[in-house]
DSSP file (Angstrom, degrees, kcal/mol; ACC not computed):
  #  RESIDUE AA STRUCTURE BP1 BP2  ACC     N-H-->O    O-->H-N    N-H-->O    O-->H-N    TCO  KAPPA ALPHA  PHI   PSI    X-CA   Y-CA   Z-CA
    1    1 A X              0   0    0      0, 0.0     2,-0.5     0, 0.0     5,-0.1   0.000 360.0 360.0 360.0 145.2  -55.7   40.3   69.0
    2    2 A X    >   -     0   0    0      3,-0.3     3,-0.8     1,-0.1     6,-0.2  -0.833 360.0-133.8 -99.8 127.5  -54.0   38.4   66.3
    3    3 A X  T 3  S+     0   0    0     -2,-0.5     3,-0.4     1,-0.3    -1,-0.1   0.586 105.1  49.0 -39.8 -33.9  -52.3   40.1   62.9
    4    4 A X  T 3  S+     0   0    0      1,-0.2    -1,-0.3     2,-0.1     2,-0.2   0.896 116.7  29.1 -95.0 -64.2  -54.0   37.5   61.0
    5    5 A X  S X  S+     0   0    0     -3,-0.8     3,-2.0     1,-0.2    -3,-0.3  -0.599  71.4 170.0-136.5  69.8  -57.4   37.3   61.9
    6    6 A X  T 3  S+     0   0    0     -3,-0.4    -1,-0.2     1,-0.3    -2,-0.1   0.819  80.8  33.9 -31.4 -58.7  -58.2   41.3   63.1
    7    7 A X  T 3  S-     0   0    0     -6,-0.1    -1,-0.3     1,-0.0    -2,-0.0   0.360 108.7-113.0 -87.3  -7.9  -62.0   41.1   63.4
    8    8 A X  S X  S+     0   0    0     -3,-2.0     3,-1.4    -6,-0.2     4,-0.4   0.794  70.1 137.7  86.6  -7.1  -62.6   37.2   64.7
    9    9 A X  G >   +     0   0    0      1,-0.2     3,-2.7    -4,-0.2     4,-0.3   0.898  58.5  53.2 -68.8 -69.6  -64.1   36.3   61.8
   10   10 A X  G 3  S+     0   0    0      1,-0.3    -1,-0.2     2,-0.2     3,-0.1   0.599  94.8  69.5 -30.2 -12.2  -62.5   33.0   61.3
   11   11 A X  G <  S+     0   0    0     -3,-1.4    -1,-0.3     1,-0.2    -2,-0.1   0.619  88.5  66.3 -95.1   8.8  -63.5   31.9   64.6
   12   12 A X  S <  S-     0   0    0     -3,-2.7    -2,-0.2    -4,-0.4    -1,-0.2   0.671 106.4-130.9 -75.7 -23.9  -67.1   31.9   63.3
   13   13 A X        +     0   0    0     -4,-0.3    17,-0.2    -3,-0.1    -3,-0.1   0.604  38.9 173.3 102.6  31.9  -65.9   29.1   61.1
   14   14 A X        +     0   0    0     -5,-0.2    16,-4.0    15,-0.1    17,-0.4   0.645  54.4  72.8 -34.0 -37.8  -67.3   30.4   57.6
   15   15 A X  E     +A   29   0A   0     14,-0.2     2,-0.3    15,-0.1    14,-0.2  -0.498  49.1 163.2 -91.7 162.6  -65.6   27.6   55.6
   16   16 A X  E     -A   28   0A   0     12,-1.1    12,-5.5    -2,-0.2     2,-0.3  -0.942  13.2-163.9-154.1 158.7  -66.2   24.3   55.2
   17   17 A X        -     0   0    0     -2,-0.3     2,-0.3    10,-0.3    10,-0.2  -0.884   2.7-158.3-136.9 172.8  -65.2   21.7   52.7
   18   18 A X        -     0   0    0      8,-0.4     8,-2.0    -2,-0.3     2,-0.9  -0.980  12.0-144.1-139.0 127.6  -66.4   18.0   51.6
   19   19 A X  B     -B   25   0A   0     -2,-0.3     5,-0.2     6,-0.2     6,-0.2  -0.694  19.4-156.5-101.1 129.1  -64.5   15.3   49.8
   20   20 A X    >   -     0   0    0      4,-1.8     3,-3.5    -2,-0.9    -2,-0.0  -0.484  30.4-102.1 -91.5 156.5  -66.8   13.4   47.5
   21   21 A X  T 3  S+     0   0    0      1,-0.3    -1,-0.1    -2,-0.1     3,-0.1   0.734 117.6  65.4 -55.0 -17.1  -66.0    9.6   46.3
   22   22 A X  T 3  S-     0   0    0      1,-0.0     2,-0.4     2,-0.0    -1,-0.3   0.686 117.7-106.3 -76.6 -34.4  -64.9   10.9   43.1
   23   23 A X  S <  S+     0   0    0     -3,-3.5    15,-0.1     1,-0.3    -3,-0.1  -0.772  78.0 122.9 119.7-113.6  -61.8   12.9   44.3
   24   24 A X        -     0   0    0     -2,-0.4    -4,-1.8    -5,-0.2     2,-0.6   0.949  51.8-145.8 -98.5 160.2  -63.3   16.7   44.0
   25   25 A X  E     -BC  19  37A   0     12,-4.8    12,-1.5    -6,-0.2     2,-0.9  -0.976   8.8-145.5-132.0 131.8  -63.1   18.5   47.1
   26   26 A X  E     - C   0  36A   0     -8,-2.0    -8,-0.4    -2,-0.6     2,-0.2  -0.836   9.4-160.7-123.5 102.2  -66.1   21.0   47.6
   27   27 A X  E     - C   0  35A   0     -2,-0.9     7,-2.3     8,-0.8     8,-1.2  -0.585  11.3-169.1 -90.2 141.7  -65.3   24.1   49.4
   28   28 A X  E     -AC  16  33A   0    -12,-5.5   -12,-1.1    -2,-0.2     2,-0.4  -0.808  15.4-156.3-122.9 154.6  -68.3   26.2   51.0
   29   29 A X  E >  S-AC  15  32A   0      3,-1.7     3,-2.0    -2,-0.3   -14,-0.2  -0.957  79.9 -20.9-133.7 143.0  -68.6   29.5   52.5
   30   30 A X  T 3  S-     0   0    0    -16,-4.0   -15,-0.1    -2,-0.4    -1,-0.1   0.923 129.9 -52.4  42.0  51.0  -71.5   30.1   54.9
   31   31 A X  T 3  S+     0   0    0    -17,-0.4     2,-0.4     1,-0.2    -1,-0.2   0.178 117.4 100.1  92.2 -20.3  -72.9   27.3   53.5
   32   32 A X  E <  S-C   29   0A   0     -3,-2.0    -3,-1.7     1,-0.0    -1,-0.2  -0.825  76.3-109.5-108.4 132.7  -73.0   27.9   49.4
   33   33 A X  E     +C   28   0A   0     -2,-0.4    -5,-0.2    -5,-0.2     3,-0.1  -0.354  46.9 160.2 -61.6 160.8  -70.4   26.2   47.4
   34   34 A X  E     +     0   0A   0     -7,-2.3     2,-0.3     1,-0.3    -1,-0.2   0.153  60.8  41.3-153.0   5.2  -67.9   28.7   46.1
   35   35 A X  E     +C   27   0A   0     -8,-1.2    -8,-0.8     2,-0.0     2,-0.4  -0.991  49.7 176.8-145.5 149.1  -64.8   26.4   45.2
   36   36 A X  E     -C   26   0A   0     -2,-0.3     2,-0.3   -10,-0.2   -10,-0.2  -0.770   6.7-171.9-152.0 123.0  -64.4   23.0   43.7
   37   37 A X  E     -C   25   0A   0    -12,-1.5   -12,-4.8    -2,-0.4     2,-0.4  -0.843  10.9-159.3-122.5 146.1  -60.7   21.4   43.0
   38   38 A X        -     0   0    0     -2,-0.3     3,-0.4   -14,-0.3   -15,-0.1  -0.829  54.0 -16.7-147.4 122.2  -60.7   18.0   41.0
   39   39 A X  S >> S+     0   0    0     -2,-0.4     4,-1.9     2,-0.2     3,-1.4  -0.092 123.5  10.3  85.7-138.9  -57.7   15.4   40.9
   40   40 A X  T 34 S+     0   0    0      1,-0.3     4,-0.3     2,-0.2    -1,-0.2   0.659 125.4  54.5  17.6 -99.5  -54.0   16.7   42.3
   41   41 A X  T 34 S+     0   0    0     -3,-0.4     4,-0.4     1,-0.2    -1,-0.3   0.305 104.2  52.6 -46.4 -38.3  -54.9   19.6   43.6
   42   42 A X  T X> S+     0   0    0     -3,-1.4     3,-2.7     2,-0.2     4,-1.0   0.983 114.4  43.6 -61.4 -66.1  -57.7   18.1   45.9
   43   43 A X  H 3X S+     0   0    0     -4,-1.9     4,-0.8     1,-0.3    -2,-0.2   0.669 107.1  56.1 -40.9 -37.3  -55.5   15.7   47.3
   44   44 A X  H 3> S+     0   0    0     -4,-0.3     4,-1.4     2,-0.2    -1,-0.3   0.540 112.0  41.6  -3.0 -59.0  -53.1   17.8   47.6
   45   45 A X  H X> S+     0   0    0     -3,-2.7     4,-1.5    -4,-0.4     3,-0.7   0.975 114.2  57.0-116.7 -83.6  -55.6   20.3   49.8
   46   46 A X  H 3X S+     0   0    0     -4,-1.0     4,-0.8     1,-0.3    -2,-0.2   0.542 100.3  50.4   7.7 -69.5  -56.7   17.5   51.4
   47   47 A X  H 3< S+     0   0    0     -4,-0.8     4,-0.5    -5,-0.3     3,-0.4   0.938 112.3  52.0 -47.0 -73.6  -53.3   16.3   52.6
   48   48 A X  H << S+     0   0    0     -4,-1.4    -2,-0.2    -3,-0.7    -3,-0.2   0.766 110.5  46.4 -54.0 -27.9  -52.8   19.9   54.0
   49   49 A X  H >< S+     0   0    0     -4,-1.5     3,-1.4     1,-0.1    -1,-0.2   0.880  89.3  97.5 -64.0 -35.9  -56.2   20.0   56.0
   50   50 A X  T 3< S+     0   0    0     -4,-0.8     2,-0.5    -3,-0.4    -2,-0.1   0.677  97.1   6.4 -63.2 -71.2  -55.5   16.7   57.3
   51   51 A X  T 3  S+     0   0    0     -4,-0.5    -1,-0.3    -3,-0.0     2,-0.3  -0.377  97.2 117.9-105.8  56.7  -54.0   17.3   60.9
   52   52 A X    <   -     0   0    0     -3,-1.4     5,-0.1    -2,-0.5    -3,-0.0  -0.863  64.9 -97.7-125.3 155.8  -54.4   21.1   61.4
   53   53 A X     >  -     0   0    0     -2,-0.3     4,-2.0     1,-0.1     5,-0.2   0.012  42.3 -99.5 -56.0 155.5  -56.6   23.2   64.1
   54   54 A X  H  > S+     0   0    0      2,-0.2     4,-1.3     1,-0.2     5,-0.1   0.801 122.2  43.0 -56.3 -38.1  -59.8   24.6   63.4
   55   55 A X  H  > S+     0   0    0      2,-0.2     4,-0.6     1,-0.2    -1,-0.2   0.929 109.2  59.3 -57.8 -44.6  -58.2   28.0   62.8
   56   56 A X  H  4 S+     0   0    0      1,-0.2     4,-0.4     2,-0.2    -2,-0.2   0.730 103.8  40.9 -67.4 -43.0  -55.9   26.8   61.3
   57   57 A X  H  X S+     0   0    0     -4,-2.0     4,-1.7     2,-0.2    -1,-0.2   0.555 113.1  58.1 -82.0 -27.0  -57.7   25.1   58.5
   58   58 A X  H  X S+     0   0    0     -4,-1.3     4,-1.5    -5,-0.2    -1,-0.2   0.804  98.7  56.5 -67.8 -22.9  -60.0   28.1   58.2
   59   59 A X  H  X S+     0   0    0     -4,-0.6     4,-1.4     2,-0.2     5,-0.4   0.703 113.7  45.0-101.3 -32.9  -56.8   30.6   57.5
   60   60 A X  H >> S+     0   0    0     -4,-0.4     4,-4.2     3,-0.2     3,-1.0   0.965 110.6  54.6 -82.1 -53.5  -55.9   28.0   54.2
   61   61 A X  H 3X S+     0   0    0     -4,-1.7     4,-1.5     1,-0.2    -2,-0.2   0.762 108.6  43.3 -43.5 -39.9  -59.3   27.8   53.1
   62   62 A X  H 3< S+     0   0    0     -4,-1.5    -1,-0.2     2,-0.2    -2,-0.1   0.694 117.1  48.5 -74.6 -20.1  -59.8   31.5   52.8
   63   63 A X  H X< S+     0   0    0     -4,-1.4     3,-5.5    -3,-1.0    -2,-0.2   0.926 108.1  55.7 -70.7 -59.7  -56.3   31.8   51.1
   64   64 A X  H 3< S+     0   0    0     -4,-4.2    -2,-0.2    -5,-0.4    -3,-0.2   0.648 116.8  34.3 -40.5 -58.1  -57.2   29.2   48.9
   65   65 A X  T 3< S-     0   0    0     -4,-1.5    -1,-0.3     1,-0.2     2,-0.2   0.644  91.5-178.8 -71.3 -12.2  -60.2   31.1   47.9
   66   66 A X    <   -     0   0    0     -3,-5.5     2,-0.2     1,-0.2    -1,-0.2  -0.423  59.6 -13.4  68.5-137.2  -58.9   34.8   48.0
   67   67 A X  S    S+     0   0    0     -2,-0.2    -1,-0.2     1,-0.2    -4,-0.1  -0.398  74.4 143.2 -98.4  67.6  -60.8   37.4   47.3
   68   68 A X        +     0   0    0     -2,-0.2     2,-0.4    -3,-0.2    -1,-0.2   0.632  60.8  71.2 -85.2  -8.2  -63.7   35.9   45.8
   69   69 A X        +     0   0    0     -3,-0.2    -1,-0.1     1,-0.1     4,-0.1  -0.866  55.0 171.2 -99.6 140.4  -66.2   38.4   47.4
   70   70 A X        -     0   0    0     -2,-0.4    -1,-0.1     2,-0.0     3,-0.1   0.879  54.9-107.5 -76.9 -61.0  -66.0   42.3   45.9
   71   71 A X  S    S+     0   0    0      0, 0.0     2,-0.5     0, 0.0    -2,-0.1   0.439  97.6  96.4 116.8   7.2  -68.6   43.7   47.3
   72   72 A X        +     0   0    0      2,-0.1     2,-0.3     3,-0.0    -2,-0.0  -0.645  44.3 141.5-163.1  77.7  -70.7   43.9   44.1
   73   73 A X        -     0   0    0     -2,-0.5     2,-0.5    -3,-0.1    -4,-0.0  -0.725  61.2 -98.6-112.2 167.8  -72.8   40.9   44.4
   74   74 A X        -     0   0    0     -2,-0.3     2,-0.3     1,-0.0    -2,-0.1  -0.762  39.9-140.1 -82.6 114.3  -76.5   41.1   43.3
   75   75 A X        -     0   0    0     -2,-0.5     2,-0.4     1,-0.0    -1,-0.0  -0.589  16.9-123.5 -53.5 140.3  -78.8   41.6   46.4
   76   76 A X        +     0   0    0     -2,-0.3     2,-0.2     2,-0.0    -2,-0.0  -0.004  59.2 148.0 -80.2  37.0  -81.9   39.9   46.7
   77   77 A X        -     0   0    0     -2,-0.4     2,-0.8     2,-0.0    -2,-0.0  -0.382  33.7-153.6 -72.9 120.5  -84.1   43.5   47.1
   78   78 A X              0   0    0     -2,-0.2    -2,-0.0     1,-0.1    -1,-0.0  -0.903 360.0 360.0-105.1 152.0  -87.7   43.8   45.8
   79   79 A X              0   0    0     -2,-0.8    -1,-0.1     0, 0.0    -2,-0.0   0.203 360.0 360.0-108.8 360.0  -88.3   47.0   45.1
């Protein structure tokens, strides 16, 4: 088991990103955007994806984003 990625989750492939004609690079997780980098910085990102493993490129994408989930997101519950 790897130090890195304890639970396997990255080998579900959660992220994905898109580069649009514009430049912007549009990062998803499980399907909903959650990141968008403009100009540089996309290229930049870009650059780094370019010839890396599928792991590999999942393990930058989830730094890149951090911790953007808490845990105290709004469920969708009727009550």
């Amino acid at each position: 088991m790897s130090k890195i990625d304890k639970n396997d989750f990255l080998k579900s492939n959660p992220f994905s990103y898109s580069l649009n004609k514009d430049g912007k690079m549009m990062i998803s997780y499980q399907g909903k955007n959650i990141l968008i980098l403009k100009g540089k910085k996309a290229g930049q990102m870009a650059k780094k994806l370019e010839n890396k493993s599928d792991f590999d490129q999942q393990l930058v994408l989830a730094k890149l984003t951090g911790n953007f989930k808490r845990g105290n997101e709004k469920q969708n519950k009727e009550k």
